[in-house]
C-alpha positions as CSV (number, residue, x, y, z in Angstrom):
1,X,92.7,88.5,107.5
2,X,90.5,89.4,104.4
3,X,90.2,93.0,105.4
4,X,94.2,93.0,105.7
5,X,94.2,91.4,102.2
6,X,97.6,92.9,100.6
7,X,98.5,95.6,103.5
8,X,101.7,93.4,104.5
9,X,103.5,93.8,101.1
10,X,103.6,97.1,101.8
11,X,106.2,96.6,104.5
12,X,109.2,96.0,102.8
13,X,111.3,99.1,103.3
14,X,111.7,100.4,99.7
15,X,107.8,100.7,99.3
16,X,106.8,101.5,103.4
17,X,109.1,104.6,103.8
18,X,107.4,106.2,100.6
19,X,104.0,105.4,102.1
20,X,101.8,108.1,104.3
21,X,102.3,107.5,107.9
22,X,98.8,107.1,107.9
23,X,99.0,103.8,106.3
24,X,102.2,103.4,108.1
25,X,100.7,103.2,111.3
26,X,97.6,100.5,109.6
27,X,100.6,98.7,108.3
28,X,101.5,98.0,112.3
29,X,98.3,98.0,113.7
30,X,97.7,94.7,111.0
31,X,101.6,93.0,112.0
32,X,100.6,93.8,115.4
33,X,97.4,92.3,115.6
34,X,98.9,89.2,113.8
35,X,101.8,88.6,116.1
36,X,100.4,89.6,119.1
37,X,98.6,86.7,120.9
38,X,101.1,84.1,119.8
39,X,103.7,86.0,121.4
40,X,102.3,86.5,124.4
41,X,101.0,82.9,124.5
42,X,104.6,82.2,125.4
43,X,105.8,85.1,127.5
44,X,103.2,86.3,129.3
45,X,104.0,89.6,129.4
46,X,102.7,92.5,127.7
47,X,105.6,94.4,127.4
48,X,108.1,91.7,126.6
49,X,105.3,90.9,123.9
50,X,105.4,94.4,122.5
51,X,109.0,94.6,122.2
52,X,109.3,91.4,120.1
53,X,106.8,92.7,117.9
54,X,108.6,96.4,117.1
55,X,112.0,94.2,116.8
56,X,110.0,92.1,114.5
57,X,108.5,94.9,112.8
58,X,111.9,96.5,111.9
59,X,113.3,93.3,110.8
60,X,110.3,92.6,108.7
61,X,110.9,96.5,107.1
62,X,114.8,96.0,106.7
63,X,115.1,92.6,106.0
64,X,112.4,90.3,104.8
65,X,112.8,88.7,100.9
66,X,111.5,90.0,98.0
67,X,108.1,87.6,97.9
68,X,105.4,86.7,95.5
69,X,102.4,87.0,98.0
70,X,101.2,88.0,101.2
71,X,101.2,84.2,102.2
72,X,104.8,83.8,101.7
73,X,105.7,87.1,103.8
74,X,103.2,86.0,106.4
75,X,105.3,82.9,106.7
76,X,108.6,85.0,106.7
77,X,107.1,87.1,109.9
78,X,106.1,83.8,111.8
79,X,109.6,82.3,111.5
80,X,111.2,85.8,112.4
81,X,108.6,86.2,115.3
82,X,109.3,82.4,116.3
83,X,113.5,83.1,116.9
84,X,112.6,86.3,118.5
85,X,110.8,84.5,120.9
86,X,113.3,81.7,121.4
87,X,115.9,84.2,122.0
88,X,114.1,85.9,124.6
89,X,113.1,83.0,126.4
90,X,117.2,82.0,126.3
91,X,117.7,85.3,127.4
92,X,115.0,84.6,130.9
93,X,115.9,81.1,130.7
94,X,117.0,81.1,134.6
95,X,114.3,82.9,135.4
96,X,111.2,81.5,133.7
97,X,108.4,79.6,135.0
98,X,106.1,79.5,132.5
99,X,106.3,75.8,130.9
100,X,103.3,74.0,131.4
101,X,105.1,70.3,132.0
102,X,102.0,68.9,131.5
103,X,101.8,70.4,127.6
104,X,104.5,69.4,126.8
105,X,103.8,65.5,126.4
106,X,104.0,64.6,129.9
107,X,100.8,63.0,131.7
108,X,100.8,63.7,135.2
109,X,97.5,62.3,137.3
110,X,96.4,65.3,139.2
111,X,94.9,65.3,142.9
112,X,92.8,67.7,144.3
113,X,95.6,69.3,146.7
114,X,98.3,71.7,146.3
115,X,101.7,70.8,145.0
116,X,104.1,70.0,147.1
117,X,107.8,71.5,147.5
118,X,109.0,68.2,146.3
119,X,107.0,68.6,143.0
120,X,107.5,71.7,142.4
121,X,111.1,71.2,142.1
122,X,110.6,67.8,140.3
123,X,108.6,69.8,137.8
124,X,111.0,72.5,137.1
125,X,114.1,70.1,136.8
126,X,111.5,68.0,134.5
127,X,111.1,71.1,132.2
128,X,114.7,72.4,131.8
129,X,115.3,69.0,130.8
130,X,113.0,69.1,127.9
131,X,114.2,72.2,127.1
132,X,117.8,70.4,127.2
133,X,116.4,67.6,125.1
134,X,114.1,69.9,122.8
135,X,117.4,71.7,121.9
136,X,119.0,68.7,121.0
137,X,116.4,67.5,118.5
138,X,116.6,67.7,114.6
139,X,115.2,71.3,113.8
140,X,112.7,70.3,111.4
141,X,111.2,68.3,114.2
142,X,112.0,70.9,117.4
143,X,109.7,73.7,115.1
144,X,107.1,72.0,114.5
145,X,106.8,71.1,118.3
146,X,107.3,74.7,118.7
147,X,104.9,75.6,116.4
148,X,102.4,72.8,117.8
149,X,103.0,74.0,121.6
150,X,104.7,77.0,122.0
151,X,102.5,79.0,119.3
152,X,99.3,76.6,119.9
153,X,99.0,75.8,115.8
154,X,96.9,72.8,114.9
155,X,98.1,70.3,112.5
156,X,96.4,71.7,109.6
157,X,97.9,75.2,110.3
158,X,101.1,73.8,110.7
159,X,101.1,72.0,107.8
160,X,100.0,75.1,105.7
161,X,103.2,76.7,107.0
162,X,105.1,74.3,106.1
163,X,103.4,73.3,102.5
164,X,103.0,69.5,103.9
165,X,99.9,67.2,104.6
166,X,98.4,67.5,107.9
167,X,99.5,63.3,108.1
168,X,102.7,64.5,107.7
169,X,102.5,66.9,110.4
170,X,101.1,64.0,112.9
171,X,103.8,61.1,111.9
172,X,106.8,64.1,112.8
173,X,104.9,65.4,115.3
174,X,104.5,61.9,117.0
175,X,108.1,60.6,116.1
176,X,109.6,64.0,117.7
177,X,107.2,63.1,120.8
178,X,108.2,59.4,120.7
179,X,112.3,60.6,120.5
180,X,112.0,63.1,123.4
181,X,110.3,60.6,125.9
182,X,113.2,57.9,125.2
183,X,115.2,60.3,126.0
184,X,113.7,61.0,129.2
185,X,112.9,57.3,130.0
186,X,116.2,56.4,129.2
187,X,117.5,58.9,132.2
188,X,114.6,57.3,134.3
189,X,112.1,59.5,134.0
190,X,108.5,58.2,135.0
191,X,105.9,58.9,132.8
């Protein structure tokens, strides 16, 4: 990021549109090189992943806050990225198989043969239940799983985003954890 040092500021739309499109096209090349692997973390696809980014891009030229630094406006993209992704995901919801159960808190023992119908189903009904349940949750404690598995942040990252300790970051991170498996125990799920 040192070599990218200061280039972000220069998105907000009343200094960007003055700018050459030269630097214009830096500008991207540096919002798309920080967006782009956490993006497609989650979607796995390339072009679903390039979309978010230009819709990201243009919301980050048109509406991001006046800020101090390049930390603050780095913060500002990740949060816009993070409900560009949610809303995506919403939108493939029915669709989507890409939630690794096992990720997200659940410890399965694995054999060494393939998965069966019956698990496969059990799997899937598992996961849009979390998603049910993760929905549900307080938001401060829904982003920072989000952040933790969806995004693949450690605790110290996550707790530079959000200006907290990194034992902060474990005690939510563990009592978001702790609330989403009683929820699922108390529906009698095994875990």
């Amino acid at each position: 990021m040192d070599q990218t040092e200061g280039k972000l500021l220069l998105i907000q739309s009343s200094r960007f549109f003055s700018l050459s499109p030269v630097i214009q096209e830096e500008i991207f090349h540096v919002f798309y090189d920080l967006n782009y692997g956490s993006i497609f973390y989650v979607t796995h696809d390339h072009h679903a992943t390039e979309d978010i980014i230009q819709e990201a891009f243009l919301k980050t030229i048109y509406k991001s806050p006046d800020v101090e630094n390049e930390r603050q406006l780095i913060g500002w993209i990740k949060v816009t990225v993070r409900n560009l992704v949610l809303n995506y995901l919403r939108k493939i919801k029915n669709s989507r198989h890409n939630i690794d159960v096992d990720r997200v808190f659940i410890k399965t023992a694995s054999s060494g043969t393939a998965e069966s119908v019956e698990s496969q189903i059990e799997a899937k009904l598992l996961e849009e239940q979390i998603l049910q349940y993760l929905s549900e949750m307080k938001p401060e404690y829904r982003f920072i799983i989000e952040l933790r598995w969806k995004f693949g942040l450690s605790y110290h990252e996550i707790a530079q985003e959000l200006h907290i300790t990194d034992e902060k970051v474990r005690q939510k991170l563990h009592r978001a954890r702790d609330l989403l498996k009683n929820k699922l125990l108390s529906k009698g799920r095994k875990l």
